[in-house]
Structure formats: structure tokens, C-alpha cells
ROTI-51876 format. One record per residue: x, y, z of N, C-alpha, C, CB in turn; residue number from 1. Coordinates in pm, 1 decimal. Glycine has a CB too. Layout:
N
(atom (X Y Z) (X Y Z) (X Y Z) (X Y Z) NUM),
...
END
This chain:
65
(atom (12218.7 6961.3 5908.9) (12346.9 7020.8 5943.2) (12450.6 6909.5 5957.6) (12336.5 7104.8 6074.1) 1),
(atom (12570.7 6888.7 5929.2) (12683.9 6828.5 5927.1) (12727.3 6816.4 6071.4) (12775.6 6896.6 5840.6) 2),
(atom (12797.8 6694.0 6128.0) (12803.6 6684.3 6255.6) (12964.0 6606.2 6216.6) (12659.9 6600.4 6342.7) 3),
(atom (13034.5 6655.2 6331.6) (13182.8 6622.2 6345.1) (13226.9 6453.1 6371.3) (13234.9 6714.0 6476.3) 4),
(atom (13151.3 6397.4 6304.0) (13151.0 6225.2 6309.7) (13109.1 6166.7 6234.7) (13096.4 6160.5 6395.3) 5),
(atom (13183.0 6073.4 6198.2) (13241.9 5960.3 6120.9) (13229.6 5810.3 6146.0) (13366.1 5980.3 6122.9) 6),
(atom (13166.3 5776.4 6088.1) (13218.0 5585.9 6148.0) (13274.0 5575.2 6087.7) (13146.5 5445.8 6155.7) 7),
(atom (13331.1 5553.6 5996.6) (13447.1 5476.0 5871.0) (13592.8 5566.0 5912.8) (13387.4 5518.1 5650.3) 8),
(atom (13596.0 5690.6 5991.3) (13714.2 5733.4 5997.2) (13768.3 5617.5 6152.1) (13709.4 5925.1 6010.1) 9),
(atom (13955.6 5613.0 6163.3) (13965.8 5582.9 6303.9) (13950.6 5658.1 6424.5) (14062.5 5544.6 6316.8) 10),
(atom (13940.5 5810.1 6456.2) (13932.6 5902.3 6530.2) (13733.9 5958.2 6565.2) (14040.8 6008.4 6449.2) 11),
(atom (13682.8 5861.4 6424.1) (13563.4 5906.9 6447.7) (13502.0 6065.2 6377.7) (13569.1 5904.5 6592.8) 12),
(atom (13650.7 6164.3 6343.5) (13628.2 6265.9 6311.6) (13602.6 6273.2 6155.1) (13720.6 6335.6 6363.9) 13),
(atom (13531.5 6348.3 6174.3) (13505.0 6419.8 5996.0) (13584.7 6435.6 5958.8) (13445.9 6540.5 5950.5) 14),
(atom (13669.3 6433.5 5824.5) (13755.5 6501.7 5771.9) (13739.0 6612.2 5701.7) (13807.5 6440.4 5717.9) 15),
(atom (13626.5 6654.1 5702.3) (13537.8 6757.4 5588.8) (13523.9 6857.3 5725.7) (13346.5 6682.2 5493.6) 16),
(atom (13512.4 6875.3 5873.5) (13450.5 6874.8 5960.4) (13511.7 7044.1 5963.6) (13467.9 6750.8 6068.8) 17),
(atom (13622.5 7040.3 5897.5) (13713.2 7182.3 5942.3) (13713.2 7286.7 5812.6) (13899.2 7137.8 5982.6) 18),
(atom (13689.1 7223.5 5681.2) (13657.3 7286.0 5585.1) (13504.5 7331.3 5582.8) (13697.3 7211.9 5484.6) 19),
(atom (13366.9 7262.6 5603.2) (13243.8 7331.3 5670.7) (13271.3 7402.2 5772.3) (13146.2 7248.2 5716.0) 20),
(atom (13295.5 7400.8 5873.6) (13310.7 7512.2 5998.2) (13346.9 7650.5 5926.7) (13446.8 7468.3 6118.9) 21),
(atom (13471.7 7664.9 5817.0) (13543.3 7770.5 5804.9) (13411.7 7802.7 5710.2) (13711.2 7764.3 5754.6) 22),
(atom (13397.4 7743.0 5607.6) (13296.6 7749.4 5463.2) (13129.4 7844.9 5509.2) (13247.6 7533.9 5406.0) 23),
(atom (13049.0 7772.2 5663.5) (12920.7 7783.6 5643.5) (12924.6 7972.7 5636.5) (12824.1 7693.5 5777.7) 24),
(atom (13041.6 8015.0 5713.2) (12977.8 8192.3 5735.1) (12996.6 8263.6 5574.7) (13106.2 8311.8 5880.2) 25),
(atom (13087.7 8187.3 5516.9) (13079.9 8252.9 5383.1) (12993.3 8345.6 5299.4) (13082.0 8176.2 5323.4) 26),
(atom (12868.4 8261.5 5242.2) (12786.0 8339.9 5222.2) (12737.6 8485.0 5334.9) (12697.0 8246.2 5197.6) 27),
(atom (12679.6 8428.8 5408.3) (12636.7 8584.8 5509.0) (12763.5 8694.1 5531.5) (12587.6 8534.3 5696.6) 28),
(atom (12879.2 8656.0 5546.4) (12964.7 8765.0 5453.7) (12987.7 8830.7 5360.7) (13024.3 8757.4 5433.1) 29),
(atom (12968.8 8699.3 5257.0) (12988.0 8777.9 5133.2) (12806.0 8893.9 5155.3) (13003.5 8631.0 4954.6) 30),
(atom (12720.0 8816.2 5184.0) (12618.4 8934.6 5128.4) (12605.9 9086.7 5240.4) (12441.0 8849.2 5117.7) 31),
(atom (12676.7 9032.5 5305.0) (12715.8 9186.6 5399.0) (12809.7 9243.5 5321.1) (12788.4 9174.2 5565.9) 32),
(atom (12917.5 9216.5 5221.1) (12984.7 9276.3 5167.1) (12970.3 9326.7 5091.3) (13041.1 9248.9 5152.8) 33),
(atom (12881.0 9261.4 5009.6) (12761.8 9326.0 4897.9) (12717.5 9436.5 4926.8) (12635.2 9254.0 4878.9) 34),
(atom (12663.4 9413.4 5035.1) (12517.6 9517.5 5089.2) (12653.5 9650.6 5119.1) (12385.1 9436.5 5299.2) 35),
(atom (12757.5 9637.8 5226.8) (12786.6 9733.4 5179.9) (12855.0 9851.9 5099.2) (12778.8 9728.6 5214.8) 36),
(atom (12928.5 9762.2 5003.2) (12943.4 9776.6 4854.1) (12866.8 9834.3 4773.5) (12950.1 9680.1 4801.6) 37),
(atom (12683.2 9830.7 4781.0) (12658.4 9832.1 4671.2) (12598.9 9984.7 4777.6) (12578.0 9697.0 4572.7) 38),
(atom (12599.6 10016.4 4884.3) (12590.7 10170.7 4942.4) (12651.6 10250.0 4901.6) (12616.3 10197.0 5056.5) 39),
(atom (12811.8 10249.9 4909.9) (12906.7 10312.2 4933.5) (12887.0 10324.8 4750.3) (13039.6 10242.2 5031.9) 40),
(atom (12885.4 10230.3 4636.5) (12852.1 10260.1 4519.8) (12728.4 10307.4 4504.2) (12870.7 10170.4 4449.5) 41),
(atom (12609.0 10322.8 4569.1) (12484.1 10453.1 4529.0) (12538.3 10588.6 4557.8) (12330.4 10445.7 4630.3) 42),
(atom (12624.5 10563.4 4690.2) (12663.8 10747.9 4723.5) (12790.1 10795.6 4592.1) (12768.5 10772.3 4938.4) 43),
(atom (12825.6 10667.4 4584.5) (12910.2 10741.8 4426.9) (12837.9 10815.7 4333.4) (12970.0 10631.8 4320.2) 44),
(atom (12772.0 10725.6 4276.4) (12635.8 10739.0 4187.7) (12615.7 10904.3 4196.8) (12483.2 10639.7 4262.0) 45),
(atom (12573.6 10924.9 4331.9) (12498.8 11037.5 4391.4) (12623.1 11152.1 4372.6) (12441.2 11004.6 4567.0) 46),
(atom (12715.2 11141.2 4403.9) (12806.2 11223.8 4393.7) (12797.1 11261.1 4249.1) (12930.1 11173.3 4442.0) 47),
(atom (12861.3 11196.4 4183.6) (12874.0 11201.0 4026.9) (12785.2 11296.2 3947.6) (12844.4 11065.4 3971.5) 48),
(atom (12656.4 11262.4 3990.4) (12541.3 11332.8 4013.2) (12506.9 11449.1 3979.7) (12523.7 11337.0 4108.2) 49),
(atom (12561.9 11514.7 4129.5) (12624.1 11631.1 4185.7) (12675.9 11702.8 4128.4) (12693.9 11620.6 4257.7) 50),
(atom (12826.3 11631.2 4104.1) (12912.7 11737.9 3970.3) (12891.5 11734.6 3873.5) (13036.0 11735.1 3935.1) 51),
(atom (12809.2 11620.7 3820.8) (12737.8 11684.9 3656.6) (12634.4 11778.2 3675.2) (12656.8 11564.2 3553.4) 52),
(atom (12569.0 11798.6 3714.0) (12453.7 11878.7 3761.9) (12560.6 12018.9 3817.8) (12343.4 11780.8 3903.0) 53),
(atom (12648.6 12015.9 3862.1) (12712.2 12165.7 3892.7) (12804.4 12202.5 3763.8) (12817.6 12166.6 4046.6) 54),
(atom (12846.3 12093.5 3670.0) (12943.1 12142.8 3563.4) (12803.7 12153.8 3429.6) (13105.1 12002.7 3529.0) 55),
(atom (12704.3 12128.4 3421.1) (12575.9 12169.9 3365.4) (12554.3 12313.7 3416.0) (12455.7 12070.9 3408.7) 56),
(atom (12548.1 12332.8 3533.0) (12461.6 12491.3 3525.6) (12590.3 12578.3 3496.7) (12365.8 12554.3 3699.6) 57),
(atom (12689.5 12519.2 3473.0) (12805.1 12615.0 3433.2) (12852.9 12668.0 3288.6) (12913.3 12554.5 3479.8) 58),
(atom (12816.6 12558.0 3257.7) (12842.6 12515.9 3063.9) (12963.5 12517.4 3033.6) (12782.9 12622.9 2940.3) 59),
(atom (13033.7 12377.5 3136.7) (13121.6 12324.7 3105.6) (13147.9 12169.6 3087.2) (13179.9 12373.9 3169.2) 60),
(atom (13160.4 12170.3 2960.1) (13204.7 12046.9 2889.2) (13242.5 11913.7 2973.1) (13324.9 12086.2 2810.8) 61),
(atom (13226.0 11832.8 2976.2) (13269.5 11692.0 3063.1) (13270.7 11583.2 2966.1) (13159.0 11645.6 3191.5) 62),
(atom (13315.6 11492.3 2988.2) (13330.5 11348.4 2868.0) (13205.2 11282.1 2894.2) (13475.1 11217.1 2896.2) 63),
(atom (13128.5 11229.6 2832.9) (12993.7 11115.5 2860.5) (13103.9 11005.3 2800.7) (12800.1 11139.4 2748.7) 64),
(atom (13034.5 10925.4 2906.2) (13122.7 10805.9 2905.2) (12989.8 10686.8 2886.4) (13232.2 10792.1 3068.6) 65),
END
């Protein structure tokens, strides 16, 4: 893990020290965003589903895409 010190700086501080801090949660966000992205796109899925399966028992026409 990266630690907020430096010998070669004069303050001792990292200069990188504030761009890692903001950077490390990145990933585990992004894959929570994923995760629930790719839900909210199965219940689409599922929907879609739905109304083809109700415009089928009707025998009405829809575009295949």
C-alpha cells in the first residue's frame, strides 16, 4: 500500500498521495455500478419478454430487431 511520504520531497509529502486516495475506491464503484446496471438491464430483458410474449398470443406484428 502507498504511504503519504517522501524523502526526496521538502514537506516529506507524496505528491501522488492525493491522486491514490481519490483513485483506490474506483474500481469497487465502478463494479457496484456494474452490478447494478447489469440488474436493472435483466429486468429490461424480462420486461421485453413480457410484451413479446403478450403481442404473440395476440397476432400482432412487432419489428425483430
Amino acid at each position: 500500500m502507498m504511504e503519504d511520504y517522501c524523502a526526496f520531497s521538502q514537506d516529506h509529502k507524496c505528491p501522488k498521495w492525493e491522486d491514490y486516495m481519490l483513485t483506490r475506491h474506483e474500481p469497487e464503484e465502478a463494479d457496484r455500478l456494474c452490478h447494478g446496471n447489469w440488474i436493472a438491464i435483466q429486468r429490461l430483458y424480462e420486461y421485453i419478454d413480457e410484451l413479446r410474449s403478450i403481442l404473440q398470443k395476440n397476432n400482432i406484428d412487432y419489428p425483430n430487431i
